[in-house]
C-alpha positions as CSV (number, residue, x, y, z in Angstrom):
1,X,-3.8,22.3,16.4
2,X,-1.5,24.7,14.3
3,X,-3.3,27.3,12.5
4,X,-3.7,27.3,8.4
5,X,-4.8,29.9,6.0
6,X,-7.5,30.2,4.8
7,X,-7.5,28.1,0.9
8,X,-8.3,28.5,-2.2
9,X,-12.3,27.5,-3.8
10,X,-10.4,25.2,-6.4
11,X,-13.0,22.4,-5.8
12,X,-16.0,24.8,-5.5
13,X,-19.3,23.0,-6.6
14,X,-17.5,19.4,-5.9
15,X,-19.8,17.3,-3.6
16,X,-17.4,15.1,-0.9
17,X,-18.6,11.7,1.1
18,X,-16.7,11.9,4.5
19,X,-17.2,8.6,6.5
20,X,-15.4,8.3,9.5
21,X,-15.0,11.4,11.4
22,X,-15.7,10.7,15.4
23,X,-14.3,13.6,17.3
24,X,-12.2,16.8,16.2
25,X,-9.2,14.0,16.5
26,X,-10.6,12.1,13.5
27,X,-8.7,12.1,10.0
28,X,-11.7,12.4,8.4
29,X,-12.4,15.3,10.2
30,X,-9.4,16.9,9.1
31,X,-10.4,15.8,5.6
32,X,-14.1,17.3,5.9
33,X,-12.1,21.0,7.0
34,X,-9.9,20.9,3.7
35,X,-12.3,20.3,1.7
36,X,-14.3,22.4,3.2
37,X,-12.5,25.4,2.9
38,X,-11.5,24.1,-0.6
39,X,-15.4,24.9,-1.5
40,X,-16.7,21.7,-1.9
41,X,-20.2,20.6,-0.4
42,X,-20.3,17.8,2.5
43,X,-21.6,14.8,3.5
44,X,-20.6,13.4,6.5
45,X,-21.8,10.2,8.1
46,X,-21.6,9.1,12.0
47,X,-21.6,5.4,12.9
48,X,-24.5,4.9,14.9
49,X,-27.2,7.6,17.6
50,X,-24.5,7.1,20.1
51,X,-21.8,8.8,18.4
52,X,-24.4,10.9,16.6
53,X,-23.9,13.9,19.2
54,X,-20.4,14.2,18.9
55,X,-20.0,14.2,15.3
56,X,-23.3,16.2,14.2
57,X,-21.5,19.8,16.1
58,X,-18.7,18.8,13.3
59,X,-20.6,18.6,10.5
60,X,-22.4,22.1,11.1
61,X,-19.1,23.1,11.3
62,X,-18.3,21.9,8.0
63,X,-22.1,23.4,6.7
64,X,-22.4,19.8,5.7
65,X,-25.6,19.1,3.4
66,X,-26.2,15.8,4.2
67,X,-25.7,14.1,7.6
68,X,-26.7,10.4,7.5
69,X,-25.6,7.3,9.5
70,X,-23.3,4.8,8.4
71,X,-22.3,1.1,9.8
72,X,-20.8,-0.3,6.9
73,X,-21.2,-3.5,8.7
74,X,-25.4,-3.0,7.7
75,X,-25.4,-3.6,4.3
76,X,-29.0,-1.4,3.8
77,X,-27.5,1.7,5.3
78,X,-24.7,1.9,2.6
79,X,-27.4,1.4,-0.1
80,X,-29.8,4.3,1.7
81,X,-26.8,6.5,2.2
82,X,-26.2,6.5,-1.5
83,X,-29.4,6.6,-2.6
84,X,-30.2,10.2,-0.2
85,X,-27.0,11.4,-2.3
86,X,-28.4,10.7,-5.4
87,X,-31.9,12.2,-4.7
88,X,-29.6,16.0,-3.1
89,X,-27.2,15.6,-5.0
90,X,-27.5,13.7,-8.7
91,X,-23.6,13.5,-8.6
92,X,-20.6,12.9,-6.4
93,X,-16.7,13.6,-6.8
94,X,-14.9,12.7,-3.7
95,X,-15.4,9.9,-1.1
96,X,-12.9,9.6,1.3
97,X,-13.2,5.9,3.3
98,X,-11.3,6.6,6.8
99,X,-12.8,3.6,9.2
100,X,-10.9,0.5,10.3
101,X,-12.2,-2.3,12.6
102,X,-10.4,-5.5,14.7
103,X,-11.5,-7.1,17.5
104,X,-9.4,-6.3,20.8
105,X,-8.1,-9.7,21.2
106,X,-6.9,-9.4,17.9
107,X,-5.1,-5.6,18.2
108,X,-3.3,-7.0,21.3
109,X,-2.4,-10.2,20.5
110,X,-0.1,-11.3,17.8
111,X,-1.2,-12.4,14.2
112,X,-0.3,-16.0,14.8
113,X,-3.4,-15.4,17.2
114,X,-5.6,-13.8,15.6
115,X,-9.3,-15.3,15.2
116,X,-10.8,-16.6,11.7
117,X,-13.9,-14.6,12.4
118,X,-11.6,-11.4,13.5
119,X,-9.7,-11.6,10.8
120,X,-13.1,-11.5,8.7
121,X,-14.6,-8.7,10.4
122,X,-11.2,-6.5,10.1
123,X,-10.8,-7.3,6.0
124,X,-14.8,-6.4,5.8
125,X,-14.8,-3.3,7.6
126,X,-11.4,-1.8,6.6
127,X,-11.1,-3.4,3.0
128,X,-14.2,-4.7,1.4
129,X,-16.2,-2.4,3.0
130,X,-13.9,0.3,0.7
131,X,-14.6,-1.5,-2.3
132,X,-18.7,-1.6,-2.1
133,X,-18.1,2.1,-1.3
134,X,-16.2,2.1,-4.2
135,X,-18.8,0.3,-6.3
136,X,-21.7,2.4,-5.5
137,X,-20.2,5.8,-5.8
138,X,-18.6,5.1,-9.5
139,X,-22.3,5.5,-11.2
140,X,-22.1,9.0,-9.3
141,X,-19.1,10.3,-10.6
142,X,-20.4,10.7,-13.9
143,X,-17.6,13.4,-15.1
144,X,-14.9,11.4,-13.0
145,X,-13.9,11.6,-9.5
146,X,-11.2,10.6,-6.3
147,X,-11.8,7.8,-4.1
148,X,-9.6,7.7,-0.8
149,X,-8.6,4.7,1.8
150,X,-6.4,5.7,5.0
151,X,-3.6,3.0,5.2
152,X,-0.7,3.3,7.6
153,X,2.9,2.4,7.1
154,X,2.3,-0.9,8.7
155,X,0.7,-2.2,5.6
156,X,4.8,-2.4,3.8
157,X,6.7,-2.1,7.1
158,X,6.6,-4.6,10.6
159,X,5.3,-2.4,12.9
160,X,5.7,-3.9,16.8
161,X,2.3,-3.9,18.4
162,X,0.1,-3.4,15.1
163,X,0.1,-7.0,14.4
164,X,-3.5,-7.9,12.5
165,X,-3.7,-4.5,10.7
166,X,-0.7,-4.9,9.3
167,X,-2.2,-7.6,6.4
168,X,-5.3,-5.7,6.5
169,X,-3.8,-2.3,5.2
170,X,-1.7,-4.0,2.6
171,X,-4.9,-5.4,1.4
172,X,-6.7,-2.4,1.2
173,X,-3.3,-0.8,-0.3
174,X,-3.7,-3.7,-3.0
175,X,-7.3,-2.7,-3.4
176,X,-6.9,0.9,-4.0
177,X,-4.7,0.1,-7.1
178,X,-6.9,-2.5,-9.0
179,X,-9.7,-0.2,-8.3
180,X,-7.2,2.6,-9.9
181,X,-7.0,0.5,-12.7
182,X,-10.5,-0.9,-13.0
183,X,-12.2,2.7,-12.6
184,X,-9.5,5.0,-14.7
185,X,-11.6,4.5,-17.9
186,X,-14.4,6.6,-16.1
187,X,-11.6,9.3,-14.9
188,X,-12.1,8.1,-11.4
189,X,-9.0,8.5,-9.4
190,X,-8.1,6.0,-6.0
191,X,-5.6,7.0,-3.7
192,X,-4.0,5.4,-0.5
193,X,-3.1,7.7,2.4
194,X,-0.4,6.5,4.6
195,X,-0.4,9.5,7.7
196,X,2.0,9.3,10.6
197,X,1.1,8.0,13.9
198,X,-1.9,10.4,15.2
199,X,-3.5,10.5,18.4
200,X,-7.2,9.5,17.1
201,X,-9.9,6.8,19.3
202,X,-8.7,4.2,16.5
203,X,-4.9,4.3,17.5
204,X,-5.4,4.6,21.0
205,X,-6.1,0.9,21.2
206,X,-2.4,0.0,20.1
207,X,-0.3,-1.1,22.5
208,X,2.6,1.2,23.3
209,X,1.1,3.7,20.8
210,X,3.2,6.7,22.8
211,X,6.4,5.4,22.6
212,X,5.7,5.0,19.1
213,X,4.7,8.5,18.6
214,X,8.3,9.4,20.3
215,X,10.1,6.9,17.8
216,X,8.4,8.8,14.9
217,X,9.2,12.3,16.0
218,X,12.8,11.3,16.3
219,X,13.0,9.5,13.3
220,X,11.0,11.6,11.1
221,X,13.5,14.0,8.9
222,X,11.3,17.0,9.6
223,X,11.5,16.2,13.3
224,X,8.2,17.0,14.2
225,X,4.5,14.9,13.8
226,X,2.0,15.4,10.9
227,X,-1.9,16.4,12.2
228,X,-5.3,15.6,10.5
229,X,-5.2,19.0,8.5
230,X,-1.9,17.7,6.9
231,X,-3.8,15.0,5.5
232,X,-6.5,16.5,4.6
233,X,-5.0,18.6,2.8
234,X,-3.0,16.1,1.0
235,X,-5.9,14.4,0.3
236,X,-7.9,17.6,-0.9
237,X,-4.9,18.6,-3.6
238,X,-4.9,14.8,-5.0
239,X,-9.0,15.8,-5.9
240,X,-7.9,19.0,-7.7
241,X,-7.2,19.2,-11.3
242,X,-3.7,19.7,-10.3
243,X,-3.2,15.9,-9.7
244,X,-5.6,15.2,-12.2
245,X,-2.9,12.3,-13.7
246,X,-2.0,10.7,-10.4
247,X,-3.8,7.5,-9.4
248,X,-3.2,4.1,-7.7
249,X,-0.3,5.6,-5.8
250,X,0.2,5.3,-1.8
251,X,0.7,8.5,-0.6
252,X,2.6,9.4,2.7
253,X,1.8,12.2,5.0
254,X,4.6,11.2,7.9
255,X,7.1,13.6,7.9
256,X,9.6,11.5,5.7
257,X,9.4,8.8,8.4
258,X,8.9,6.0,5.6
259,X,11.8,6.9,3.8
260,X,14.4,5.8,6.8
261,X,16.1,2.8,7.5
């Protein structure tokens, strides 16, 4: 991973929800650095005690305050989760949502094939799952705040092989502006991130995912792939003042590769 220097405290003070970092691969791992180094106090989440040991070096990494477990498909933890951030915290600022979930049979198999119930299960943990978050952390973000989702460009684009996801993104998309407009009364800000193919767990399950990473390389006007720190620090400048009128927008960190024909 390229080297960065070392940033500026502009969100020093801020308190930050990260949910979804697995391994040093993870976007949200690249998200928990920038903001991080940004100044802002962490709280990172790991899906379940089996995954617990490969996240928990990362978060003492990141000094992060709180380290709690999060299956968003258990309504209860969600709720305790929130509640712990209350009691440390009394506020939050930033929660970036970077989880997604399909079935197998569904990821490999075209969307004319897809199962009711997979279907359900890949809205509820990639979409609706954003919006509880999203309902829960408002009351928190009591002088504003920046909600994130991590979309991908198959969510406006067909992209061969990504098939069930594809809906699934351009409903969180969808999501992320109504919540935009429904929380911008309170100052709260919601973002989609669109990043360029990365090699994380989640993407590894796509079929053909290296010859896809080749495409984008080629095709990308920089010539070259984004990493997690790119997005994360994307992400970390739209929670600074600086972007302080920017909401409801998809932003993409993919070397231009959504801007060619």
């Amino acid at each position: 991973m390229a080297k960065y220097p070392k940033q500026s405290s502009v969100l020093k003070g801020k308190k930050a929800l990260i949910v979804g970092v697995a391994n040093e691969n993870s976007i949200a791992y690249g998200c928990a650095r920038a903001f991080h180094e940004a100044g802002c106090d962490l709280a990172i989440t790991y899906l379940n005690e089996k995954a617990k040991p490969h996240v928990e070096p990362l978060a003492k990494q990141v000094e992060a305050s709180i380290f709690a477990p999060l299956d968003v498909s258990k309504p209860d933890e969600m709720e305790a989760l929130f509640k712990q951030i209350e009691k440390k915290w009394g506020q939050l600022d930033i929660v970036v949502h970077s989880i997604a979930s399909a079935k197998k049979e569904d990821i490999k198999g075209g969307l004319l094939d897809c199962s009711a119930d997979g279907f359900a299960l890949a809205m509820d943990v990639s979409v609706h799952s954003f919006i509880r978050m999203a309902k829960l952390a408002a009351p928190l973000m009591k002088d504003g705040g920046s909600i994130f989702a991590m979309s991908y460009l198959g969510a406006t684009k067909v992209i061969p092989n990504y098939n069930v996801m594809g809906p699934v993104k351009a409903a969180l998309e969808a999501s992320c502006r109504y919540l935009a407009y429904e929380l911008g009364p309170k100052k709260i800000r919601v973002h989609a991130i669109s990043p360029g193919p990365l090699k994380t767990r989640a993407a590894s399950g796509l079929k053909d995912f290296d010859l896809l990473l080749n495409q984008s390389i080629k095709r990308a006007p920089v010539g070259e792939l984004v990493d997690i720190m790119d997005v994360g620090f994307a992400v970390a400048y739209l929670a600074t003042p600086y972007a302080r009128r920017l909401t409801g927008d998809t932003l993409y960190v993919d070397g231009g590769v959504n801007i060619m024909g």
